[in-house]
DRENLUM-784044 format. One record per residue (C-alpha): residue in three letters; x, y, z. Coordinates in steps of 0.5 Angstrom, whole numbers, padded with zeros to 4 digits, always signed. Layout:
N
alaXYZ ...
***
This chain:
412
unk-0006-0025+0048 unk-0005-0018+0049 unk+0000-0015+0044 unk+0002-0008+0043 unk+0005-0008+0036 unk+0009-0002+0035 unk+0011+0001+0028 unk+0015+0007+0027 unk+0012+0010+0020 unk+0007+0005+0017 unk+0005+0007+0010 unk-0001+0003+0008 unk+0000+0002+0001 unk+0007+0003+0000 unk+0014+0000+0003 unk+0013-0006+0008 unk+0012-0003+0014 unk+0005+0000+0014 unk+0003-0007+0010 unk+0006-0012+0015 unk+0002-0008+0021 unk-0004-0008+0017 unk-0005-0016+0015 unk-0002-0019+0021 unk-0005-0015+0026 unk-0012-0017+0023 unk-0009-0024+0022 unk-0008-0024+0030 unk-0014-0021+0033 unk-0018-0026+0027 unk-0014-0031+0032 unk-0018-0029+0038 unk-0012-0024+0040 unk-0012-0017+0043 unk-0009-0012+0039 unk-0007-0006+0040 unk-0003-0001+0034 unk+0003+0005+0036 unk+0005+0008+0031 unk+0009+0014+0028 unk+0006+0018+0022 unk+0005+0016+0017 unk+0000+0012+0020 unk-0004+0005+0018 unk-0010+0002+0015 unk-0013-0002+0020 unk-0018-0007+0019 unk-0025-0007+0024 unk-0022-0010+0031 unk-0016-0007+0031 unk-0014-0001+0035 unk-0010+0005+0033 unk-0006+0008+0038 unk-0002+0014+0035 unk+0004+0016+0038 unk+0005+0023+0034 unk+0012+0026+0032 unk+0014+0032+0029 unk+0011+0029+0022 unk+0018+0032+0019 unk+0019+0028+0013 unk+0011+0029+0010 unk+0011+0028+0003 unk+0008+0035+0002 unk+0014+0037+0005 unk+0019+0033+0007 unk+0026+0036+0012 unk+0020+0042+0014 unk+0021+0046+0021 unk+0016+0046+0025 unk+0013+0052+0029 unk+0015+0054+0036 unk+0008+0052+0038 unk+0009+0044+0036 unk+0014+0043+0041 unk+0012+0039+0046 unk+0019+0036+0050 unk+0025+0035+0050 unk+0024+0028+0045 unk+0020+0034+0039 unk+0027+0038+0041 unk+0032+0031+0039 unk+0028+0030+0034 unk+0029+0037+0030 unk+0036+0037+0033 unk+0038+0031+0030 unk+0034+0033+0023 unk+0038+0040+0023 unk+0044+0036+0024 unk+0042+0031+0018 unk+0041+0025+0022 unk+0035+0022+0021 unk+0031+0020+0029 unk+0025+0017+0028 unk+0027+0010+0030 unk+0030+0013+0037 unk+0025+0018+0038 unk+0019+0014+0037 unk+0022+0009+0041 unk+0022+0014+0047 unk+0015+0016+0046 unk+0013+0009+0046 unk+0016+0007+0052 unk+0013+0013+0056 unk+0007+0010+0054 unk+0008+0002+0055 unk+0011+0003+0061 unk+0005+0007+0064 unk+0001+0001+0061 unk+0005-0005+0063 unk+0000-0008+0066 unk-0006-0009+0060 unk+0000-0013+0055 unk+0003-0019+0055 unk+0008-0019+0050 unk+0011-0012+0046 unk+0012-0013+0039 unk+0017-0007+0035 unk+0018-0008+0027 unk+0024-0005+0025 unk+0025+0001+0030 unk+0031-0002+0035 unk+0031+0005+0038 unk+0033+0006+0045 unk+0026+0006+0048 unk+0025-0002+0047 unk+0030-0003+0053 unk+0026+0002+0057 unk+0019-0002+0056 unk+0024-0009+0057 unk+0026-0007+0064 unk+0019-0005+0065 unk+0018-0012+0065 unk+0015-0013+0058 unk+0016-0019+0054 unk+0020-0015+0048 unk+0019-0019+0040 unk+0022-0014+0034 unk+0022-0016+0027 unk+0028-0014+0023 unk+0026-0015+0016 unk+0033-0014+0013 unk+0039-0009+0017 unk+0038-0002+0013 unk+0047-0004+0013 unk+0045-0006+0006 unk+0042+0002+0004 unk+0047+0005+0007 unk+0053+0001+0003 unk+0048+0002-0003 unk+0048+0009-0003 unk+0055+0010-0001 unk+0058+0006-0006 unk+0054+0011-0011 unk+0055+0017-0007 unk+0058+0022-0012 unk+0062+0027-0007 unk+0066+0026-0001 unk+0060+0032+0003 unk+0054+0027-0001 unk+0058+0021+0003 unk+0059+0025+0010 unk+0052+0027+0010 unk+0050+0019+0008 unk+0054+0017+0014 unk+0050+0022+0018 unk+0044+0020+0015 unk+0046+0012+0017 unk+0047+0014+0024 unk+0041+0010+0027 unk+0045+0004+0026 unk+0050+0004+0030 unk+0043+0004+0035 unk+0040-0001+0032 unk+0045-0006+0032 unk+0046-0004+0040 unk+0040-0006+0041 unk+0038-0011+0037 unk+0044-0016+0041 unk+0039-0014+0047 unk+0033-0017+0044 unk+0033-0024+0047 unk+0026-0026+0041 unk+0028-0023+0034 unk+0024-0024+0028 unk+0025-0024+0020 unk+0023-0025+0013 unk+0028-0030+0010 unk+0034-0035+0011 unk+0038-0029+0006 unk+0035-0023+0012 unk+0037-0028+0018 unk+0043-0029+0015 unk+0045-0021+0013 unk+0043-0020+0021 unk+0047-0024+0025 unk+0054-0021+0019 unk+0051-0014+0021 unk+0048-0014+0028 unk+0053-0019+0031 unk+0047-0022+0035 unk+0046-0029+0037 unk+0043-0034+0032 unk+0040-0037+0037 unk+0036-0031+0038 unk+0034-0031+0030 unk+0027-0034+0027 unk+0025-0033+0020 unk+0017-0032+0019 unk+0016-0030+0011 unk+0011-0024+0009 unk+0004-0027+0007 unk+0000-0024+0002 unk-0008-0023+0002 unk-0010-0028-0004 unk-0016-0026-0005 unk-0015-0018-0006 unk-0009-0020-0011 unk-0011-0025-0016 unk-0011-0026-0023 unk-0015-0021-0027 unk-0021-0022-0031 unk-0019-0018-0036 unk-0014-0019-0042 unk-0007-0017-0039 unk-0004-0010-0043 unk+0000-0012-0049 unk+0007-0010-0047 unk+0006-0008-0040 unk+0011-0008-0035 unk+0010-0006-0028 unk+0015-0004-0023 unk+0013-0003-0016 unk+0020+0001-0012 unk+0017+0004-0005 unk+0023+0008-0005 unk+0027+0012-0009 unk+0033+0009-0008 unk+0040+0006-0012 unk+0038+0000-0007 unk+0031-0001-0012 unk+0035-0002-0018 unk+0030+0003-0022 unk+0036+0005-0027 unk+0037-0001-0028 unk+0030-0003-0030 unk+0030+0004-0034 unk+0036+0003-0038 unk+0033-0004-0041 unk+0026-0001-0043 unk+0030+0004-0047 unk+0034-0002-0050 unk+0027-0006-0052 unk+0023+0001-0054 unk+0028+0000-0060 unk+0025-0007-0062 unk+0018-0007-0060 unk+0012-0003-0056 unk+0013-0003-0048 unk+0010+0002-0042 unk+0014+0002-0036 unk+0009+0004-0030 unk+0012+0006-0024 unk+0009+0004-0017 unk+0014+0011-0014 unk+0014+0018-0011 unk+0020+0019-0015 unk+0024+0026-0012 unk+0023+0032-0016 unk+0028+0033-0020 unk+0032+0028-0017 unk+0037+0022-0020 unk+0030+0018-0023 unk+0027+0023-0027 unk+0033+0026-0030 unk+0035+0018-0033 unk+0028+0018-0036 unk+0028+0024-0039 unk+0036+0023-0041 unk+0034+0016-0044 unk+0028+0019-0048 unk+0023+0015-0045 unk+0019+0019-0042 unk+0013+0017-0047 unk+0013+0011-0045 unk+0015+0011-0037 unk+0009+0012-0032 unk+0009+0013-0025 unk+0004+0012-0020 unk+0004+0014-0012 unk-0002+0014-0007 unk-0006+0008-0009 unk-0009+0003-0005 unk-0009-0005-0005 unk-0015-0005-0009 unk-0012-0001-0015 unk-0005-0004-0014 unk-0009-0010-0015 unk-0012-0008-0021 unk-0004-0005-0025 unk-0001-0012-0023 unk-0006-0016-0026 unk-0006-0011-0031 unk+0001-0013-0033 unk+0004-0018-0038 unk+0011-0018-0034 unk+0013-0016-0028 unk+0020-0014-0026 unk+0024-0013-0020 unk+0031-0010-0021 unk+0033-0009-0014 unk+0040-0009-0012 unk+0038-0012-0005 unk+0031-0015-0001 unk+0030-0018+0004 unk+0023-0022+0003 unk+0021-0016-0003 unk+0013-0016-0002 unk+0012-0013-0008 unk+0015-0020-0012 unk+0009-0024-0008 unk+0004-0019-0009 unk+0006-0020-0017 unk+0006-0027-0016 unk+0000-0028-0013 unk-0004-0024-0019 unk-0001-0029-0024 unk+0005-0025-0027 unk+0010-0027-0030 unk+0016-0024-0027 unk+0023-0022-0028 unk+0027-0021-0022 unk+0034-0019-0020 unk+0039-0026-0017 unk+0039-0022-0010 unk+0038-0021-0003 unk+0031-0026-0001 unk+0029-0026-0008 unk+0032-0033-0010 unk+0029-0036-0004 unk+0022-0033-0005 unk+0021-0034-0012 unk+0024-0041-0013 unk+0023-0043-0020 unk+0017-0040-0021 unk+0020-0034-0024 unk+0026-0031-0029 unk+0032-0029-0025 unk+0038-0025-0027 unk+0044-0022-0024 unk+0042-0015-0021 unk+0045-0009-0025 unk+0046-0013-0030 unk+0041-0008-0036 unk+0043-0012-0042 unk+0040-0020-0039 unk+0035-0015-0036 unk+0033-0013-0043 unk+0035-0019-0045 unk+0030-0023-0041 unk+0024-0018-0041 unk+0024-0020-0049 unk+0024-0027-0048 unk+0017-0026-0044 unk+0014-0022-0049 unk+0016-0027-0055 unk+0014-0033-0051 unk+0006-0032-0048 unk+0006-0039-0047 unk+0012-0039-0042 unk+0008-0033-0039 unk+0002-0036-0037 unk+0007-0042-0035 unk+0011-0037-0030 unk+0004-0033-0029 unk+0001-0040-0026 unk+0007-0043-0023 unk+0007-0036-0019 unk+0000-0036-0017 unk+0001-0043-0014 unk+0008-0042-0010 unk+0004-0037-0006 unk-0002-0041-0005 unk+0003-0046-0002 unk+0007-0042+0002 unk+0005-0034+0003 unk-0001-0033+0007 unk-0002-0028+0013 unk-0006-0033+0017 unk+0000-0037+0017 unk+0004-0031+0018 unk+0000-0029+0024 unk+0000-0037+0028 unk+0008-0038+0027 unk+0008-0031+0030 unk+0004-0032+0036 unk+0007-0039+0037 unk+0013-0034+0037 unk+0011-0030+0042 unk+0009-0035+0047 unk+0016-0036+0047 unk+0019-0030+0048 unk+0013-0030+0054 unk+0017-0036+0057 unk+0023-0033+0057 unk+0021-0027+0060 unk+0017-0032+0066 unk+0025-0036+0066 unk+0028-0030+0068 unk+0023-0028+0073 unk+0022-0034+0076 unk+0030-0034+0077 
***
């Protein structure tokens, strides 16, 4: 098949998005297909056979410097223009105006694919590239409802929560359109199930792929693992990643025993983050990390003896399966996908509850024999279950059906 598989923002070694396009694009061109990705900055890394078409917009949230104005000289259309107006009005555009630019460009190509793949984006520009005639499949990995009702509930001020609402506005858009998507994708039963409460879509329209992980990259380590090391990877500097949690219980336990906390983030200067660690006193034993690639991630899981993930909400969380995968033991929050994807093979306790957290993180520590337990029990969960090369055949098998339905409504 030929595939044009579009991403809004793909960071590569941070957050989803940038990891999904990576993996199953390579997964799908080892398959014989053709693959072609469109995205936004920031953009993927790509494996050899793959190809990269960017589709630029304004960059207006770069992380050296984020909400910037561009100069008169940047604009190009009255899409650059939306996208500034929406930003100065504190919503955030990237999923519509990404989807303007690239239905400007499939509709012009329309011909040279048999099937539209979009990850997460649901803009407007997706029923453009449908009424050209274009098979259409979109991944949700989870409803971005679920941030929203996050952070409002810890929204401060009444102007904090108006200028989330603003902020969430996309949703409304999301939601529309999603409905309209006859072929939708998701990462857990926990996803499917949150899609179809929040975007009314029809169930029917639903099927459920999980992540995969490239187990040969994240594996055990060689190495002794760093006694009392805890590695948290939160792509976000978000209430939704429950880092306060995780925070508040690595001040309990540097009280009885030696720990060190590295935090997988791009934490806000001078933010909610930083201000809780240096409040707690634990500045001396908390280290954050941002930028690295998989390799280097790798190496800091596999380096851990505990891994945790305190999310209040994920719909699959890959950075569990990445922890997994190296032979961690893990400690997760009872939340969201993460029952579901860690099974027996790891501690669970209720999200936002420090003190089990705490309590939980200690038990490992005192038991190293239940670590390596947990670790190879982890290992082997993901051998079974999470690999990109099933990810990419279940979701070719996808696309023929998407494909199918598109041939059915032209034949009628």
């Amino acid at each position: 098949m030929r595939i044009a598989l579009l991403s809004y923002r793909s960071k590569p070694h941070c957050g989803g998005q940038g990891v999904y396009v990576r993996y199953l694009s390579r997964e799908l061109a080892a398959l014989g297909h053709d693959v072609e990705v469109f995205s936004g900055q920031p953009y993927p890394e790509l494996d050899p056979g793959v190809t990269l078409t960017k589709v630029p917009s304004l960059d207006l949230y770069r992380d050296d410097d984020p909400f910037r104005t561009p100069r008169p000289g940047e604009f190009r259309d009255l899409v650059d223009v939306l996208e500034v107006a929406t930003m100065w009005t504190a919503g955030f555009p990237e999923p519509l105006t990404f989807s303007l630019r690239a239905a400007k460009l499939l509709r012009a190509r329309a011909d040279e694919f048999d099937v539209v793949h979009d990850n997460q984006c649901l803009g407007y520009g997706l029923l453009r590239i449908a009424g050209a005639g274009l098979p259409l499949v979109a991944t949700i990995h989870h409803p971005i409802t679920r941030d929203r009702e996050l952070d409002l509930a810890q929204a401060g001020t009444w102007r904090r929560k108006l200028t989330l609402r603003r902020w969430y506005g996309f949703l409304r858009m999301q939601a529309r359109v999603a409905r309209r998507i006859r072929t939708l994708l998701t990462v857990s039963e926990s996803s499917a199930e949150d899609i179809r409460a929040a975007f009314d879509v029809d169930p029917g329209s639903l099927h459920t792929i999980p992540l995969g992980v490239d187990t040969e990259l994240f594996a055990p380590p060689a190495e002794a693992r760093v006694p009392g090391r805890i590695v948290c990877v939160a792509s976000a500097d978000a209430p939704l990643k429950g880092v306060s949690t995780l925070l508040g219980a690595v001040a309990k336990l540097r009280t009885e025993r030696t720990v060190e906390l590295v935090l997988v983030s791009k934490l806000a200067e001078g933010g909610v983050t930083e201000r809780l660690i240096e409040e707690l006193g634990i500045d001396d034993i908390v280290r954050t990390v941002s930028g690295i690639d998989d390799i280097e991630l790798a190496a800091l899981l596999g380096s851990a003896e505990i891994a945790a993930v305190p999310s209040l909400y994920e719909g699959f969380s890959l950075p569990a399966v990445e922890a997994m995968a190296c032979g961690t033991s893990l400690v997760a929050s009872r939340a969201g996908a993460i029952p579901e994807v860690v099974g027996d093979a790891g501690v669970l306790v209720p999200p936002g509850d420090g003190e089990q957290l705490a309590a939980a993180l200690a038990a490992l520590f005192d038991d190293p024999a239940d670590r390596v337990r947990l670790g190879a029990a982890a290992r082997q969960r993901v051998l079974d279950r999470y690999s990109w090369a099933a990810v990419a055949a279940q979701t070719a098998r996808v696309y023929d059906v998407a494909i199918a339905a598109q041939t059915g409504r032209a034949n009628n």
